[in-house]
PLY file of the C-alpha trace (Angstrom):
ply
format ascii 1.0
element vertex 129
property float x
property float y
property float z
element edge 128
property int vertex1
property int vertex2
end_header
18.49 -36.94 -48.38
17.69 -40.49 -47.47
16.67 -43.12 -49.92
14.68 -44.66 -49.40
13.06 -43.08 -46.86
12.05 -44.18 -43.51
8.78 -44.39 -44.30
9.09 -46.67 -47.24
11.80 -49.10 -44.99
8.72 -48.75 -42.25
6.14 -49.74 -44.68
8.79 -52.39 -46.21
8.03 -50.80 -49.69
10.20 -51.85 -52.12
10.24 -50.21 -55.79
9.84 -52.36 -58.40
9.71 -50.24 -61.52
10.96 -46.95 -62.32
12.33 -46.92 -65.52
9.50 -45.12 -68.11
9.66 -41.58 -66.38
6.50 -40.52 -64.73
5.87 -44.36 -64.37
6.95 -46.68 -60.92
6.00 -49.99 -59.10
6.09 -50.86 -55.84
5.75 -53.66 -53.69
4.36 -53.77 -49.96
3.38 -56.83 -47.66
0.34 -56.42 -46.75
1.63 -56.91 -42.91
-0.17 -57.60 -40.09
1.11 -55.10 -37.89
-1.04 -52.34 -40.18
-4.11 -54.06 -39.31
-7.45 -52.28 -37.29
-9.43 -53.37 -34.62
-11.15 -55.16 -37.73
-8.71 -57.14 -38.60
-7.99 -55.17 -41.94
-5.40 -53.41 -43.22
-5.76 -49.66 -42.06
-6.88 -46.91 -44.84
-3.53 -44.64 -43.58
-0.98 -47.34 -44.63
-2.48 -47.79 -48.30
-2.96 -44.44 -48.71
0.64 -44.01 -47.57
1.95 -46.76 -50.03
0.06 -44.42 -52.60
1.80 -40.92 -51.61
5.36 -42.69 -51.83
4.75 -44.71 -55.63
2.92 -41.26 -57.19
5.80 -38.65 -55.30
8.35 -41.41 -57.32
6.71 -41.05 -60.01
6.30 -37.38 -60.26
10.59 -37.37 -59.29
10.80 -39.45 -62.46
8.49 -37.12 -64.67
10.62 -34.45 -64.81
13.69 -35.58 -66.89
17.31 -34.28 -66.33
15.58 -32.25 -63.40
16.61 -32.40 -59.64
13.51 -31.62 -58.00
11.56 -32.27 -54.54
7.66 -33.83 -55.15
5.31 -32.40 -51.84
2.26 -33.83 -51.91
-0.51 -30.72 -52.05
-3.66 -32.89 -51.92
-4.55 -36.07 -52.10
-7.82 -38.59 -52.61
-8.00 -42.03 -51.55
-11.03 -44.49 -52.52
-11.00 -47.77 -50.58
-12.22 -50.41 -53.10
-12.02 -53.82 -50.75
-10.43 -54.99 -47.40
-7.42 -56.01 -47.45
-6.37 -59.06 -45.06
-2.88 -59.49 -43.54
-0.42 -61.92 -45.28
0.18 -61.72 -49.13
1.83 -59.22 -51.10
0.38 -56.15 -52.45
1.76 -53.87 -55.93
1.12 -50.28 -56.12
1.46 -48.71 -59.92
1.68 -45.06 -59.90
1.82 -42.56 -63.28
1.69 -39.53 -64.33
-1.51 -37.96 -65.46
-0.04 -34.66 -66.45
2.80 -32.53 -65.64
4.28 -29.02 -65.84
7.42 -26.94 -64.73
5.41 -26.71 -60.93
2.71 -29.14 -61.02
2.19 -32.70 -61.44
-1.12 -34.42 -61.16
-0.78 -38.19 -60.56
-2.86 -41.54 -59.97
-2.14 -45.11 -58.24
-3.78 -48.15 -58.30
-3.05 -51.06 -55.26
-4.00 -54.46 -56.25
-3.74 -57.65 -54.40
-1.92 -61.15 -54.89
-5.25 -61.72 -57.00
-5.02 -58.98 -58.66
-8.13 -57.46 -56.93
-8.00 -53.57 -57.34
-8.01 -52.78 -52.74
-7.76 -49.32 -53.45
-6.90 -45.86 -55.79
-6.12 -42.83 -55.31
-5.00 -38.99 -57.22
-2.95 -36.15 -55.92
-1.32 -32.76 -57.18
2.58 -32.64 -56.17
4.13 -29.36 -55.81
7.17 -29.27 -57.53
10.44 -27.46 -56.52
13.98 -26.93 -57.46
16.70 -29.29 -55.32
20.01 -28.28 -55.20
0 1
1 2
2 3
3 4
4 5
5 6
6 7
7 8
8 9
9 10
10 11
11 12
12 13
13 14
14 15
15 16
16 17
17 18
18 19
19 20
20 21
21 22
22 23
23 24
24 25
25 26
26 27
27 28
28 29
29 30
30 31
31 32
32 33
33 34
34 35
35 36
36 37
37 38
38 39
39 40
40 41
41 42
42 43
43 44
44 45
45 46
46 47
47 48
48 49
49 50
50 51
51 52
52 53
53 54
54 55
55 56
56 57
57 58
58 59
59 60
60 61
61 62
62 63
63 64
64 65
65 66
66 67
67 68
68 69
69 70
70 71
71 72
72 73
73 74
74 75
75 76
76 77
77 78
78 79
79 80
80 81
81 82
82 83
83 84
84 85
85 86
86 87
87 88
88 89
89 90
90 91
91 92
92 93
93 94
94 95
95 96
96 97
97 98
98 99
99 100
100 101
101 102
102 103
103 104
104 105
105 106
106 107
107 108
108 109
109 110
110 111
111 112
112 113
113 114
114 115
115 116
116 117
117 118
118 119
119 120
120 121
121 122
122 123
123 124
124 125
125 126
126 127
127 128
């Protein structure tokens, strides 16, 4: 397995924070490569930045457990645009958790702390070797 991942190099996600279990932080610059026809960051990336900070999270949940996190389902609101340039933090936790399941939420804020975007999911938990 390859950590990080290709998508999080891609995104240039960087984790921050990962040491309450069932808690992380990430960085990601808010680049202008991800941008739409708009000139706004597109929904995917975000929403992407979200999957990879809650999946962490969900990893670190299960203490002394190996296991893989597959994202089941997941909801994205889009609070505000988000411009190119700057810096943006995604914190991810644990709303609940069992031996299969883990339901988990993220918030992405802005350098100004403006709240761009949040999202839930359910992870699917399984055994890794």
């Amino acid at each position: 397995m390859q950590v990080p991942p290709n998508c999080d190099l891609t995104l240039g996600m960087v984790c921050l924070d990962k040491t309450e279990p069932g808690r992380t932080t990430w960085h990601m610059p808010a680049d202008e490569r991800f941008t739409n026809p708009a000139g706004i960051l597109q929904g995917g990336f975000l929403a992407a930045c979200c999957d990879s900070a809650m999946g962490a999270a969900a990893v670190t949940a299960v203490r002394g457990r190996r296991v893989f996190a597959a994202n089941a389902e997941m909801k994205v609101s889009f609070l505000a645009p988000v411009r190119p340039g700057g810096m943006l933090t995604c914190h991810a936790w644990i709303v609940s958790a069992g031996s299969r399941v883990a339901f988990a939420e993220a918030e992405v804020v802005d350098d100004g702390g403006r709240i761009v975007a949040r999202a839930s999911s359910t992870y699917i938990l399984t055994p890794r070797p």
